[in-house]
KERO-930748 format. One record per residue (C-alpha): residue number from 1; residue in three letters; x, y, z. Coordinates in nm, 2 decimals. Layout:
BEGIN
ATOM, resi, resn, u, v, w
ATOM, NUM, ALA, X, Y, Z
...
//
This chain:
BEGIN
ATOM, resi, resn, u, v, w
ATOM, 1, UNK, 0.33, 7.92, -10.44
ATOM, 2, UNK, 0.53, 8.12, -10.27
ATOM, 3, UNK, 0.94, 7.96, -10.14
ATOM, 4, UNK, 0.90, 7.89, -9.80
ATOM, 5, UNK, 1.21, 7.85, -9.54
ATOM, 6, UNK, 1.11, 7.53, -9.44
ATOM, 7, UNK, 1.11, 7.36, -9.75
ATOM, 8, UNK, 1.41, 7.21, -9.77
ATOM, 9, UNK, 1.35, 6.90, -10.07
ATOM, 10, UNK, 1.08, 6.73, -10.23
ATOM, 11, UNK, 1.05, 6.41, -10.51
ATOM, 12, UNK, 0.95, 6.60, -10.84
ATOM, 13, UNK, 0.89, 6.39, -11.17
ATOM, 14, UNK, 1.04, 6.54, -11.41
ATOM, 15, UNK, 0.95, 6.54, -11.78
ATOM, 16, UNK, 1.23, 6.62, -12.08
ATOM, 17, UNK, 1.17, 6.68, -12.40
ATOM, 18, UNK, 1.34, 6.74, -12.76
ATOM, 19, UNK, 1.25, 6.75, -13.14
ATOM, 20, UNK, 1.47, 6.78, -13.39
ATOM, 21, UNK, 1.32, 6.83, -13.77
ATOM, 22, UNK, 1.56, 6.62, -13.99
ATOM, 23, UNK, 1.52, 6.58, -14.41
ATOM, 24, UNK, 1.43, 6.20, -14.32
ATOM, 25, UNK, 1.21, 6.24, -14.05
ATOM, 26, UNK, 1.18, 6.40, -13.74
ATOM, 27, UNK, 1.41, 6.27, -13.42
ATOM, 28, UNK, 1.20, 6.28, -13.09
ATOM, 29, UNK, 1.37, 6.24, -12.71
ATOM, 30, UNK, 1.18, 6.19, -12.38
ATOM, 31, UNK, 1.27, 6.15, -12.10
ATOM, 32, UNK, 1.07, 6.05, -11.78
ATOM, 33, UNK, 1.21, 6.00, -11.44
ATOM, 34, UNK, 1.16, 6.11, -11.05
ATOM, 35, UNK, 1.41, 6.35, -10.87
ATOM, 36, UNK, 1.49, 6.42, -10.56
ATOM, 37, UNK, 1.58, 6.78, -10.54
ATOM, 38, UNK, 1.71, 6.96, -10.26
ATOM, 39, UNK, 1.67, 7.35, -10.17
ATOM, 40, UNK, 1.85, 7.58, -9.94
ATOM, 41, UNK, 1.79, 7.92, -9.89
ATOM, 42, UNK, 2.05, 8.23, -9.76
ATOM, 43, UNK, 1.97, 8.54, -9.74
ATOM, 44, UNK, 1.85, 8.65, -10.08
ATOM, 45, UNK, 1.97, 8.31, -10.24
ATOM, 46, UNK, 1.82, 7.99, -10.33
ATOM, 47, UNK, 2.03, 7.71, -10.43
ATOM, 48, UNK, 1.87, 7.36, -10.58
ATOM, 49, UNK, 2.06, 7.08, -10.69
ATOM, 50, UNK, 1.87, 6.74, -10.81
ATOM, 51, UNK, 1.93, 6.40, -10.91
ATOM, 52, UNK, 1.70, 6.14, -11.08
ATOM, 53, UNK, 1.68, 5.83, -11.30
ATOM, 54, UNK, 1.44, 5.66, -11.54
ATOM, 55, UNK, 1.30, 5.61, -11.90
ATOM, 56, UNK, 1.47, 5.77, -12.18
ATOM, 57, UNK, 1.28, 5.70, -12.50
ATOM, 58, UNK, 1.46, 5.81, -12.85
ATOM, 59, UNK, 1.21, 5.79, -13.17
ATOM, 60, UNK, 1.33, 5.86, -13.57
ATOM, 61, UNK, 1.06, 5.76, -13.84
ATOM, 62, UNK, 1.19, 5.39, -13.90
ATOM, 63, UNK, 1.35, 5.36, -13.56
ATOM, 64, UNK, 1.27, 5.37, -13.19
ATOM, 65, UNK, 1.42, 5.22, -12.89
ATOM, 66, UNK, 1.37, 5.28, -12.51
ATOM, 67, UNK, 1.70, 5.27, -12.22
ATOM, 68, UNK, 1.78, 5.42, -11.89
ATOM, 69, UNK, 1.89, 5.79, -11.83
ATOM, 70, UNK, 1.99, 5.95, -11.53
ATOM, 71, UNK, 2.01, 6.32, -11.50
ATOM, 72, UNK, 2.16, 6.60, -11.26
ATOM, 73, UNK, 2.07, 6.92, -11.19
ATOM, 74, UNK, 2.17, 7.26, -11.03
ATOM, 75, UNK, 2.08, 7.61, -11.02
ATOM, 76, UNK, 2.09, 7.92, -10.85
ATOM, 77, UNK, 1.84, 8.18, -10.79
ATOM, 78, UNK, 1.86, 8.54, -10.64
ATOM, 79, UNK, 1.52, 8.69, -10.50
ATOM, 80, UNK, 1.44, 9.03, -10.62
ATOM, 81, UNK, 1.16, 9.01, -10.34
ATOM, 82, UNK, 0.90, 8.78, -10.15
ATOM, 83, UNK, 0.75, 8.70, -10.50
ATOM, 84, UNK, 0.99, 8.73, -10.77
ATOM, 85, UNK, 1.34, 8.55, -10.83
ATOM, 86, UNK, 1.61, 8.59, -11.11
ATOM, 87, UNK, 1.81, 8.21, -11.14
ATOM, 88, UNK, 2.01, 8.01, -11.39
ATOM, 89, UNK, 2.06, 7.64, -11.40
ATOM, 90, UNK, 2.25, 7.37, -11.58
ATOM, 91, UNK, 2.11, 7.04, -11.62
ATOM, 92, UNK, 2.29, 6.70, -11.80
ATOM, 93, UNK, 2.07, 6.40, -11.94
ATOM, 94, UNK, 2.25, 6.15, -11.99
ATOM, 95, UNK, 2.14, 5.78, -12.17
ATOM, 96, UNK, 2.22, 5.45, -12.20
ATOM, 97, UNK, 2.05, 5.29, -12.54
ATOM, 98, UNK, 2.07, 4.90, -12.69
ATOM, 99, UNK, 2.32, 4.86, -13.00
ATOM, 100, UNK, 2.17, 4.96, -13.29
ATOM, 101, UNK, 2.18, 4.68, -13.55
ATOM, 102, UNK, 2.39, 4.76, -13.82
ATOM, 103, UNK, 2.62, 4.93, -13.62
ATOM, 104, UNK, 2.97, 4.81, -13.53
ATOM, 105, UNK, 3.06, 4.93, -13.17
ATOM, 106, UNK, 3.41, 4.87, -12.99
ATOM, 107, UNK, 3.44, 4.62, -12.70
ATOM, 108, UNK, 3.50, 4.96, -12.49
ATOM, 109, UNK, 3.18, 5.17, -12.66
ATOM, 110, UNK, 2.83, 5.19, -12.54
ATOM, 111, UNK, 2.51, 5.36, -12.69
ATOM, 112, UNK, 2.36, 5.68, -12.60
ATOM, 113, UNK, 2.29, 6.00, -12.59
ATOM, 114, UNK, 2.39, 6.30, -12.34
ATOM, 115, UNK, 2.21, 6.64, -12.34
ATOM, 116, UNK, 2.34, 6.97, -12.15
ATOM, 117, UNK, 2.12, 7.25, -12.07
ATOM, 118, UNK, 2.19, 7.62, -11.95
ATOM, 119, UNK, 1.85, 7.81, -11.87
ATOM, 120, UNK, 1.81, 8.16, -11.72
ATOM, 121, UNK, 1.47, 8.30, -11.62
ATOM, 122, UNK, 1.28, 8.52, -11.41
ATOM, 123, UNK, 1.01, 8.31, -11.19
ATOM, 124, UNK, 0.70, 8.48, -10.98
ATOM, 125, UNK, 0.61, 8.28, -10.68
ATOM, 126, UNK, 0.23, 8.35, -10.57
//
């Protein structure tokens, strides 16, 4: 689809994914949630930011628990023309997870994880 000037935001669902291969098992996290994202274009620029929460599932072979995550989002593209853009975002996941059993926490500690990502790309709109 090609970027239109009009199209200033949209709800998205957005899907996240990791695998790590461990000696004991592989760790899986998803995360599922809805964003709001907002787009505004100038001149040869595209700038995007989003926001969401939802379901942030972590899975290891003799464990697995499900919590909330919320996420952020924001990149920035140039167009090289009508149909092809060069951008780079950063994105943060970040979870809250139930106590483990077994492990101690302080009155002042939570548990959870937080992911950063930094992606560059070239995208084709059609």
């Amino acid at each position: 689809m090609r970027y239109d000037d009009d199209d200033k935001g949209d709800i998205f669902v957005l899907t996240s994914g990791f695998k790590a291969e461990l000696p004991g098992g592989d760790m899986v996290l998803s995360y599922l949630a809805p964003e709001v994202a907002l787009r505004t274009k100038f001149d040869k620029w595209i700038l995007k930011c989003g926001v969401g929460m939802g379901l942030f599932l972590y899975n290891e072979p003799y464990y697995s628990t499900a919590g909330f995550g919320a996420h952020v989002t924001m990149g920035l593209e140039y167009m090289l023309s009508s149909h092809v853009g060069l951008g780079v975002s950063a994105s943060s996941i970040a979870s809250n997870l139930p106590k483990r059993d077994g492990v101690e926490l302080k009155k002042d500690e939570k548990s959870g994880i937080n992911r950063v990502n930094v992606l560059g790309g070239l995208r084709f709109y059609f």
